[in-house]
C-alpha positions as CSV (number, residue, x, y, z in Angstrom):
1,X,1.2,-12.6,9.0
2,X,-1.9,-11.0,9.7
3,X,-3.2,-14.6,11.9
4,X,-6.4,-13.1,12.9
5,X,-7.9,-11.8,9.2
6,X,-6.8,-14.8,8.0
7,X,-8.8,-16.5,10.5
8,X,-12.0,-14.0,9.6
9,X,-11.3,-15.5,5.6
10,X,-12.0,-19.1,6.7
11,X,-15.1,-18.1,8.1
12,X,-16.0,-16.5,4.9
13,X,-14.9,-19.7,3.7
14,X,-11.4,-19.2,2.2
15,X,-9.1,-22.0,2.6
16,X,-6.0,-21.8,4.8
17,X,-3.8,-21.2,2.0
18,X,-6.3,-19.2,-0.2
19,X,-6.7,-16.3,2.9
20,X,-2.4,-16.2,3.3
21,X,-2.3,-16.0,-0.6
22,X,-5.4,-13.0,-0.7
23,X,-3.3,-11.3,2.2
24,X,-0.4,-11.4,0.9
25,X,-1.4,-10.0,-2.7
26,X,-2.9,-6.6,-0.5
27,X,0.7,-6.4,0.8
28,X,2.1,-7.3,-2.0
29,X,0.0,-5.6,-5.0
30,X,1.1,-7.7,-7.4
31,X,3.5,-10.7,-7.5
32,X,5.0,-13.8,-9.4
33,X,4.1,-17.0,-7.8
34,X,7.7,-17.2,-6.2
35,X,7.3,-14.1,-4.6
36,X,3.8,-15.0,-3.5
37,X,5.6,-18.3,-1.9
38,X,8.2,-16.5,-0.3
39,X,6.2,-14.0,1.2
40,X,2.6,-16.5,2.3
41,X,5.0,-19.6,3.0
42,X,2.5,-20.7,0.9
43,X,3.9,-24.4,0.1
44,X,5.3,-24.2,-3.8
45,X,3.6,-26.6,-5.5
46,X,0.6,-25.6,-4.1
47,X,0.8,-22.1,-5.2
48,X,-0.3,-22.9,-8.8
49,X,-3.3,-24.9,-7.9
50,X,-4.6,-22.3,-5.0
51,X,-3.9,-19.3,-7.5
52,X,-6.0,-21.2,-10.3
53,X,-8.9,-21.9,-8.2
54,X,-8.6,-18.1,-6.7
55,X,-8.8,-16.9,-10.3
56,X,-11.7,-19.0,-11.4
57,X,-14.1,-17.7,-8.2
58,X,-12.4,-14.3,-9.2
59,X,-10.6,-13.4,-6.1
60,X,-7.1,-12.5,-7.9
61,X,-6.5,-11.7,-11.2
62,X,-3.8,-13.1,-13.7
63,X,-1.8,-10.8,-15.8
64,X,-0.3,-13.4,-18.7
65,X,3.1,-13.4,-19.2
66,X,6.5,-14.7,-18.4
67,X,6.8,-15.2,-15.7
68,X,2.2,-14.5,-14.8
69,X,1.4,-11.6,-12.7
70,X,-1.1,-12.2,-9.9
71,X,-2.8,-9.2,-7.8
72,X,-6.1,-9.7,-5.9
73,X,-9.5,-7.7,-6.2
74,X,-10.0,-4.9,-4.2
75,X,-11.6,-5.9,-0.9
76,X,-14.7,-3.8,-1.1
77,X,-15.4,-5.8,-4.3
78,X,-14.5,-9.2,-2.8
79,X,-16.7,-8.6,0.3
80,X,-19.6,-7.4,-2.1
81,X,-18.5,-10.6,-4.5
82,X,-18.9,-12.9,-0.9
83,X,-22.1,-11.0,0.6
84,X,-23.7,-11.9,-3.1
85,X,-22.9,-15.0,-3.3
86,X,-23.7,-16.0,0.3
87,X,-27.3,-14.4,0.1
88,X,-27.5,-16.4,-3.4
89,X,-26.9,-19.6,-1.8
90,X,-29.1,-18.8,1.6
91,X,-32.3,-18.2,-0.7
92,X,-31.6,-21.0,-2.4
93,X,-31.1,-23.5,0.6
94,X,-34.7,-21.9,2.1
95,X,-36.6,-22.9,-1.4
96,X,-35.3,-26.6,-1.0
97,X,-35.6,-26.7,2.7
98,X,-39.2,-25.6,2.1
99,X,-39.8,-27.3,-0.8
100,X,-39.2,-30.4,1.7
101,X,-42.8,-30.0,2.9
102,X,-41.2,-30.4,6.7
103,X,-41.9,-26.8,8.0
104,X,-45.6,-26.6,6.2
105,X,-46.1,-30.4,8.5
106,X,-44.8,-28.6,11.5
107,X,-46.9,-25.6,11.4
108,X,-49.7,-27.4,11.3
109,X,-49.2,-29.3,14.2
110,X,-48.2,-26.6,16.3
111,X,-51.5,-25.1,15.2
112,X,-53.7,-28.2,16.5
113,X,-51.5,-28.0,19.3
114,X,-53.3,-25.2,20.5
């Protein structure tokens, strides 16, 4: 089932069962958390869990009912979604690494240096 995307979604920092799960809602449009588990192999009482904390970082969305609905986000909004969010956390990681005073010390060595 499509090995080698869900091997690009763990890069992007998916889990295992998160990437089968968002791979198998494309094929899948929308689905019941049985189908979802019979089409990912997505362990069963997992599904719940992995669907929850999808919904929450707002991957998939839930249509309430009985029994829910689950289909993912378009994929042009979940790479703009991930691109965000990585930039987000990348400016914020600079400030604290420079906020550590570390590359201010080593630039003014290098400078004495020569």
């Amino acid at each position: 089932m499509h090995t080698e995307l869900i091997g690009k979604l763990k890069k992007l920092g998916f889990t295992e069962n998160e990437a089968k799960i968002y791979v198998g809602l494309l094929s899948l449009n929308e689905a019941t958390a049985r189908e979802i588990h019979e089409f990912t192999h997505v362990p069963r009482p997992k599904i719940y869990s992995v669907l929850e904390r999808m919904a929450k970082k707002g991957y998939v969305e839930v249509k309430k009912g009985t029994p829910a609905c689950f289909r993912s986000i378009d994929p042009e909004r979940l790479t703009e979604k991930l691109k965000t969010e990585f930039l987000l956390s990348l400016n914020e990681t600079l400030k604290e690494l420079d906020s550590t005073g570390h590359r201010k010390a080593n630039a003014v060595k290098l400078e004495s240096v020569f």
